[in-house]
C-alpha positions in Angstrom: 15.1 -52.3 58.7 12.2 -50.4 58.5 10.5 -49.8 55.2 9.8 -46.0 53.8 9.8 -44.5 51.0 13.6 -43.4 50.8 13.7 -47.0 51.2 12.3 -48.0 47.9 14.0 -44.8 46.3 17.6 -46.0 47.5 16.8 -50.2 46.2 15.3 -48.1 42.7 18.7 -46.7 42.9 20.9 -49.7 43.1 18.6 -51.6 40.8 19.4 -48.8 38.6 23.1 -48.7 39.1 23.4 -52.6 39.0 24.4 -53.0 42.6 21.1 -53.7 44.0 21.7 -57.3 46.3 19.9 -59.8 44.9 19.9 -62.1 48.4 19.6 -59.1 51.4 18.2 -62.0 53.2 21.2 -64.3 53.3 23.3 -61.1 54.9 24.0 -62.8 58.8 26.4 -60.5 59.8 25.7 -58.3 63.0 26.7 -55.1 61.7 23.5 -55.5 58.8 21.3 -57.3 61.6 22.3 -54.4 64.5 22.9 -51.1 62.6 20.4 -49.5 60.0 23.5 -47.6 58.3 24.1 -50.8 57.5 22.4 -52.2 54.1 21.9 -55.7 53.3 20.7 -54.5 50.1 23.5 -52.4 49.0 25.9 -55.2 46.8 29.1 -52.6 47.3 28.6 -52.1 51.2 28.1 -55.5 51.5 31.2 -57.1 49.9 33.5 -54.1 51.2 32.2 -55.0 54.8 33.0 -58.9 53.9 36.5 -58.1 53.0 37.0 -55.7 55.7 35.2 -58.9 58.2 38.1 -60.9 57.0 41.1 -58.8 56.9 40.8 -56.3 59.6 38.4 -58.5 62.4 40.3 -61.2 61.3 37.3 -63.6 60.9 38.2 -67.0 58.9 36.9 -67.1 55.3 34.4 -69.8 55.6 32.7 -68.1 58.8 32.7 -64.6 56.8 31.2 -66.4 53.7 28.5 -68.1 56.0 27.7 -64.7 57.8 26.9 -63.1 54.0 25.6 -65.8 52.6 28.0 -66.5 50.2 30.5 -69.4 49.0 34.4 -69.6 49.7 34.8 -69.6 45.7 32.8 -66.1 45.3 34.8 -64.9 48.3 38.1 -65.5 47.2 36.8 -64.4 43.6 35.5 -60.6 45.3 38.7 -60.3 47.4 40.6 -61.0 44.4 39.2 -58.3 42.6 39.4 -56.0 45.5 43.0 -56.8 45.9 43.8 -56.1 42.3 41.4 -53.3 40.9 40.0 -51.2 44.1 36.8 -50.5 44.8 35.7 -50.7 41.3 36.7 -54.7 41.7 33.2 -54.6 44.0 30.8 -53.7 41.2 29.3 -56.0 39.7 30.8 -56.6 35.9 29.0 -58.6 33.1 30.0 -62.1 32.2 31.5 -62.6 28.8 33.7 -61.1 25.8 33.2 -57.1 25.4 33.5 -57.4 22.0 33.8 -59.8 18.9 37.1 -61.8 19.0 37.6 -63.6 15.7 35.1 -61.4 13.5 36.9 -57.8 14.0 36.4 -54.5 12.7 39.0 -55.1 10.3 37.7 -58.3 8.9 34.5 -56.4 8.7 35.9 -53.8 6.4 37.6 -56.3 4.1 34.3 -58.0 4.1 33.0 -54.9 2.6 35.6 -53.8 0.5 35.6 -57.2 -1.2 31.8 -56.7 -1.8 31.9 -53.6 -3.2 34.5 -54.5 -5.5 33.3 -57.9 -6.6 29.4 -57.9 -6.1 28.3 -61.5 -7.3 31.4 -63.0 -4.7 29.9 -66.1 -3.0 29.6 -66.6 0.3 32.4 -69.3 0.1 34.8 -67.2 -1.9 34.6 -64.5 0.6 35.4 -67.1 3.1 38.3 -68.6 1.3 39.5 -65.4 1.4 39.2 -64.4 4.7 40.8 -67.4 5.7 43.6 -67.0 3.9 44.3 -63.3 4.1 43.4 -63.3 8.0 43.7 -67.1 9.0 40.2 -67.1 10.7 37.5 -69.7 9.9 33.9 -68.1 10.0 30.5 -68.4 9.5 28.9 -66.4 6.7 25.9 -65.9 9.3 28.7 -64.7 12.2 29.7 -62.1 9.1 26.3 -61.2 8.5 24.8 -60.6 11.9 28.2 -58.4 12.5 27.3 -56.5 9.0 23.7 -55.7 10.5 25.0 -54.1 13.6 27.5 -52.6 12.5 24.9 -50.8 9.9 22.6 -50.0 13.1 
């Protein structure tokens, strides 16, 4: 692929949107090797055309994986996705909890209730407490790193 200046404007763009490839250069398929419409750089394009590779041309798993430079486990993983969500099961999502699981907003506004009413409450009788109203074990720094964002 030639390199111009839309060119850097459209990999800006996908860094931007989070879909920007990170290995174009493992991408062995002939459609991204033969035909410019045809981005190795463009995450979304590139797993739709795996999946499509695979279910329509019919090609096995571990050649499709080899020709975009992938494993079998992220293959499987992507189609997966694909499968159950759509096209939105192609973008990219971040690893991880979306939000706290033990400390909640509830706890958090028990936590400052109890302050408020009882201002000298230790650490460990605010725990005791918390433990027994909401059966969760935690940290008094888990509670007060929760406190400061919320705050923000």
């Amino acid at each position: 692929m030639k390199y111009t200046q839309s060119n850097k404007q459209k990999e800006n763009y996908l860094q931007d949107h989070g879909v920007l490839n990170p290995h174009p250069e493992r991408v062995q398929d002939e459609l991204f090797l033969a035909n410019e419409f045809f981005d190795p750089q463009d995450l979304l394009q590139v797993r739709y055309e795996m999946i499509r590779r695979h279910q329509i041309d019919k090609v096995s798993v571990l050649d499709t994986s080899k020709q975009f430079g992938i494993s079998r486990v992220t293959f499987y993983q992507i189609a997966g996705l694909y499968d159950s969500l759509g096209l939105i099961g192609l973008v990219p999502q971040k690893p991880g909890p979306k939000s706290p699981t033990k400390c909640t907003e509830e706890i958090i506004e028990f936590v400052k209730q109890q302050r408020s009413q009882q201002p000298d409450v230790t650490w460990e009788d605010l725990i005791q407490e918390l433990y027994e109203e909401f059966g969760v074990s935690l940290h008094r720094r888990t509670i007060e790193r929760r406190l400061a964002s919320v705050k923000k």
